[in-house]
N, C-alpha and C positions, 0 to 999 in steps of 0.2 A: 497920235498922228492926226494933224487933220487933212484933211481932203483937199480940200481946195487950195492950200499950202502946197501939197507934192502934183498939183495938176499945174499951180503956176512955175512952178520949181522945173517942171517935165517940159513943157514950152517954149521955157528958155534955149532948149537943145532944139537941133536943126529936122523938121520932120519933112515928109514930101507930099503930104496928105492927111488932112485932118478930119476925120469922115464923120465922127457923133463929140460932143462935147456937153454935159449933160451936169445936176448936181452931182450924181452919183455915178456916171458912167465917162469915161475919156475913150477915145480910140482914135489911133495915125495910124500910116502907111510913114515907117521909116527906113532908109539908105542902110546897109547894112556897114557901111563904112563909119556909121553912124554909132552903131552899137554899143562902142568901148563908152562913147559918152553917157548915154541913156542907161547904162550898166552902172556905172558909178554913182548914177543920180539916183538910180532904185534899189541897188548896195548902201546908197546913205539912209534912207529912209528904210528900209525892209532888213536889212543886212547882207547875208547870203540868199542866193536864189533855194528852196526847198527842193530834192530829187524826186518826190514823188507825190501828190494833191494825197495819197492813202493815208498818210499821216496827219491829216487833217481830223476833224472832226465828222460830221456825217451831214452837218448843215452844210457845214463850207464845203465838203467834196457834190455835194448836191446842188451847190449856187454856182461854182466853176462850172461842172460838166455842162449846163443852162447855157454857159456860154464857150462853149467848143469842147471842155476839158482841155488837160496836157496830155499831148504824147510823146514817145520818145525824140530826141531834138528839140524840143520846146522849153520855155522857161517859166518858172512859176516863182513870184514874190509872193509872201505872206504877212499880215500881221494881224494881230487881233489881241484886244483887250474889254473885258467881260462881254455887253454884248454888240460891240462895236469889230468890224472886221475889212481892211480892204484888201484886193490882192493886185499884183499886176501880174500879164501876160503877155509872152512875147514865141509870135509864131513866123520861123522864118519862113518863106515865102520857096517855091518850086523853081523858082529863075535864081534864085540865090544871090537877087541882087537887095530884096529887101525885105521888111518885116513888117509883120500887124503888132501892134502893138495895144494892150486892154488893160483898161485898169479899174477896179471897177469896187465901190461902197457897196459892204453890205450891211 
């Protein structure tokens, strides 16, 4: 997977707020109405969302947690091949109208 691929891929979909945009790091404020789309977009590239970062490795659960970890309600993409790895995260928001959404090269 490359990177820069599923961040131009991730753009295309409708955000409300684009807060960091980095080579290795993305992050929006997206519309929760929004969701089914951005789900589809990181279901094609990731697959399924992962239920729990513990089934990770012991890098990758240590480079997540660096940036919030998951907790229950949250969503976690994974991938990773030898020593190449990105994830994305998607944290809904307290007003339940919207999401943070991270993606992030590791």
């Amino acid at each position: 997977m490359i990177f820069s691929d599923l961040i131009s891929d991730i753009k295309t979909a409708p955000f409300a707020t684009l807060r960091i945009e980095s080579d290795n790091y993305f992050e929006a404020v997206i519309c929760n109405k929004d969701i089914p789309e951005f789900a589809a977009k990181l279901n094609g590239y990731f697959g399924s969302p992962i239920e729990s970062s513990k089934k990770l490795s012991s890098k990758s659960q240590e480079t997540i947690a660096k940036f919030g970890g998951i907790d229950p309600g949250q969503t976690l993409y994974f991938w990773s091949e030898g020593d190449n790895a990105i994830f994305a995260m998607l944290w809904p928001w307290q007003d339940e109208k919207h999401t943070t959404l991270k993606i992030i090269k590791i």
